[in-house]
NUDOLO-209338 format. One line per 5 residues: their letters; for each residue x, y, z of C-alpha. Coordinates in Angstrom, 3 decimals. Layout:
a	X,Y,Z ~ ...
end
This chain:
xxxxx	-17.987,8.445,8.606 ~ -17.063,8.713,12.395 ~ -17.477,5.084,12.499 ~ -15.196,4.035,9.456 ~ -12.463,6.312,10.774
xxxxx	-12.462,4.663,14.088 ~ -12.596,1.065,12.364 ~ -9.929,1.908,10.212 ~ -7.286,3.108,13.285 ~ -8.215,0.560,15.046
xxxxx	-7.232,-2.223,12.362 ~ -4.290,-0.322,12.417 ~ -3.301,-0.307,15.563 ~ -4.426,-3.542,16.264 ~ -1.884,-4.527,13.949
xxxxx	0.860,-2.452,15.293 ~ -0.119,-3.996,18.344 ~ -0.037,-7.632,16.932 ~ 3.266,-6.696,15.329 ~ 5.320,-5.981,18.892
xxxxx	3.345,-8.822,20.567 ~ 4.073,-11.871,18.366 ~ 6.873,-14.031,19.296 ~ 8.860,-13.344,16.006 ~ 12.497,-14.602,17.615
xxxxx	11.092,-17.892,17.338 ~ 11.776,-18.036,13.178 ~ 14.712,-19.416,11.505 ~ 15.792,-18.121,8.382 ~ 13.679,-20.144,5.690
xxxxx	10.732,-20.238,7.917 ~ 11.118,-16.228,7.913 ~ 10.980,-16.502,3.623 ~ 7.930,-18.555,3.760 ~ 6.289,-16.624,6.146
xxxxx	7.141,-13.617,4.163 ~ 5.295,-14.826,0.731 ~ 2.528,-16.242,2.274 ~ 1.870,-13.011,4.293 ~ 1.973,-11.061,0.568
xxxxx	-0.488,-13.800,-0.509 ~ -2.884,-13.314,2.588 ~ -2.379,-9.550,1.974 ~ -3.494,-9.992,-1.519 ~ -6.119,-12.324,-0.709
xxxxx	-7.546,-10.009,1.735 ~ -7.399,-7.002,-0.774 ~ -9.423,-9.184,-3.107 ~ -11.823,-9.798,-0.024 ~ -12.541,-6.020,0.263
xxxxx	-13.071,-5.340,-2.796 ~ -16.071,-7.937,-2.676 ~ -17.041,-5.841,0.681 ~ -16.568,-2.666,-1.427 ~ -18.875,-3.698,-4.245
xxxxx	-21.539,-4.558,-1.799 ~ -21.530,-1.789,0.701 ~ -24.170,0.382,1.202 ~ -21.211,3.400,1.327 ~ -18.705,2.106,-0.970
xxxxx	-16.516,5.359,-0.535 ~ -15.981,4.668,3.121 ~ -15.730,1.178,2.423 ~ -12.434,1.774,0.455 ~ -11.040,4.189,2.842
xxxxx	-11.131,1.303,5.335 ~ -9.656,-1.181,2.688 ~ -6.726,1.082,1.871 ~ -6.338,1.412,5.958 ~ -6.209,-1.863,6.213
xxxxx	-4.449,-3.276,3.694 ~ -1.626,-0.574,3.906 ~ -1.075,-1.142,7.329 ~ -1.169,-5.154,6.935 ~ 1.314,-4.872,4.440
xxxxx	3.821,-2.239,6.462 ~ 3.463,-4.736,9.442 ~ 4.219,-7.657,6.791 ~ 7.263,-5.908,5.466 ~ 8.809,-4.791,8.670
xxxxx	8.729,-8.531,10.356 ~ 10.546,-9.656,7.559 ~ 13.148,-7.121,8.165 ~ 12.908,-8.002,11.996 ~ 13.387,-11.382,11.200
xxxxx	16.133,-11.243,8.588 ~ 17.930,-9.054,10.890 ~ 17.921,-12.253,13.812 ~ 18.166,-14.870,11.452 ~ 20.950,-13.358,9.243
xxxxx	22.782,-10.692,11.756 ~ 24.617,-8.005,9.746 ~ 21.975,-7.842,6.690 ~ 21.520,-4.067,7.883 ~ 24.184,-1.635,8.961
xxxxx	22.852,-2.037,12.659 ~ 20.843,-4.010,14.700 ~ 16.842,-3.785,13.762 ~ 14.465,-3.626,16.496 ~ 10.851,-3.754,15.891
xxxxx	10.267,-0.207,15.809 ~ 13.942,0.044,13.843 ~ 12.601,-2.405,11.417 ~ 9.442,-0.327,10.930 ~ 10.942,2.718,10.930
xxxxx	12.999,1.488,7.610 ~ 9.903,-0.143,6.039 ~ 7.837,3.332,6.142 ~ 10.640,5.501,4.739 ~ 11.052,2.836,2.316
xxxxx	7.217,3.068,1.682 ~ 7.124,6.419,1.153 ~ 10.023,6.571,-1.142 ~ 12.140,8.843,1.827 ~ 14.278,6.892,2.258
xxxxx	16.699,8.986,4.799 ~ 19.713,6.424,4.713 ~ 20.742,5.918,8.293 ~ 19.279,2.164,7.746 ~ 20.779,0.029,4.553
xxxxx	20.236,-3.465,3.675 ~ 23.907,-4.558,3.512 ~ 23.088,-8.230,2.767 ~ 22.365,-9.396,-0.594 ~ 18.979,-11.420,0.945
xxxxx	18.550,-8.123,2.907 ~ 18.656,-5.956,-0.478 ~ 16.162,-8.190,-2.477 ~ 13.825,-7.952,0.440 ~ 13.880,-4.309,-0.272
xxxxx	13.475,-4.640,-4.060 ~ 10.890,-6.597,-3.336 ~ 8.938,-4.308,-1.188 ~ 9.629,-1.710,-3.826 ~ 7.941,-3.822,-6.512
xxxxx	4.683,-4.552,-3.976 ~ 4.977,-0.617,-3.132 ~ 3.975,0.133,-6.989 ~ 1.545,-2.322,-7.375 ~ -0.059,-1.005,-4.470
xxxxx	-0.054,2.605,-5.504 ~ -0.734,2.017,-9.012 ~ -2.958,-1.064,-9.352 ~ -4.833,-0.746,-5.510 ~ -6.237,2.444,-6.295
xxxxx	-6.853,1.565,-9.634 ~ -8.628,-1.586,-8.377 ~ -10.243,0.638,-5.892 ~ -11.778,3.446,-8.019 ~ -13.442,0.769,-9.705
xxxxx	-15.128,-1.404,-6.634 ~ -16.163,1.777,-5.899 ~ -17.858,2.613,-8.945 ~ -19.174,-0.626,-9.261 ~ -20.579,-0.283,-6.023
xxxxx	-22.082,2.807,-6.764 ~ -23.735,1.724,-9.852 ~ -25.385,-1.394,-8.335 ~ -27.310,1.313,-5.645 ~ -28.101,3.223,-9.040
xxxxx	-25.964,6.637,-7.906 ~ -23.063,6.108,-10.227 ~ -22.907,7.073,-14.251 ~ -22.372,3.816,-16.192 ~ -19.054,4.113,-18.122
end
């Protein structure tokens, strides 16, 4: 368990860490859209991935704990460089200037449905971004753990400690 926990934080952070590092100033504004959708794709690509891993794991439980981990924090990174970017590549799509941590900042209290206000998407590209990570938000909540409950069971099954449904 020790093990999974410290794999999982350190996927995240790793991530966080990628997230300040990358050159993201480089994008312009269509670039930033692509990059966007096929980050969503890769993010659901790699959710599919682990729940191959999940279905196969000798401790499918854990497993999932580190495919949430990951996949959460893939998809926070994901959504806060596209704020980042939007911000540089359309200036004024936010009531103030998004850094990196700004930019994350509003993705998590978007995430977690806080949403405190101090940071709005004034731009109509800047307020479809948010819809959109709204949207992904659900799925992930709803169909993720849905997805998950049943890799896991799956998993469970094929070592011969789960009930068949």
């Amino acid at each position: 368990m020790a093990v999974s926990i410290t794999r999982s934080a350190g996927v995240a952070a790793g991530l966080v860490t990628a997230y300040y590092l990358l050159p993201l100033d480089r994008y312009q504004e269509g670039l930033a859209a692509l990059t966007l959708v096929g980050g969503l794709l890769a993010t659901a690509l790699f959710f599919g991935w682990e729940m191959w891993l999940i279905r196969r794991s000798p401790w499918p439980r854990l497993k999932a704990v580190e495919a949430v981990a990951a996949t959460v924090a893939l998809y926070l990174v994901l959504f806060a460089s596209g704020y980042y970017l939007l911000e540089r590549t359309v200036p004024g799509s936010f009531n103030e200037h998004l850094s990196r941590t700004d930019a994350l900042y509003f993705t998590l209290t978007t995430f977690t449905t806080v949403g405190f206000g101090d940071i709005v998407a004034l731009s109509e590209t800047g307020r479809v971004l948010v819809m959109c990570q709204m949207t992904c938000t659900l799925l992930i909540v709803g169909l993720a753990v849905r997805v998950l409950g049943a890799a896991v069971r799956a998993g469970l099954r094929r070592q011969g400690r789960g009930t068949p449904e």
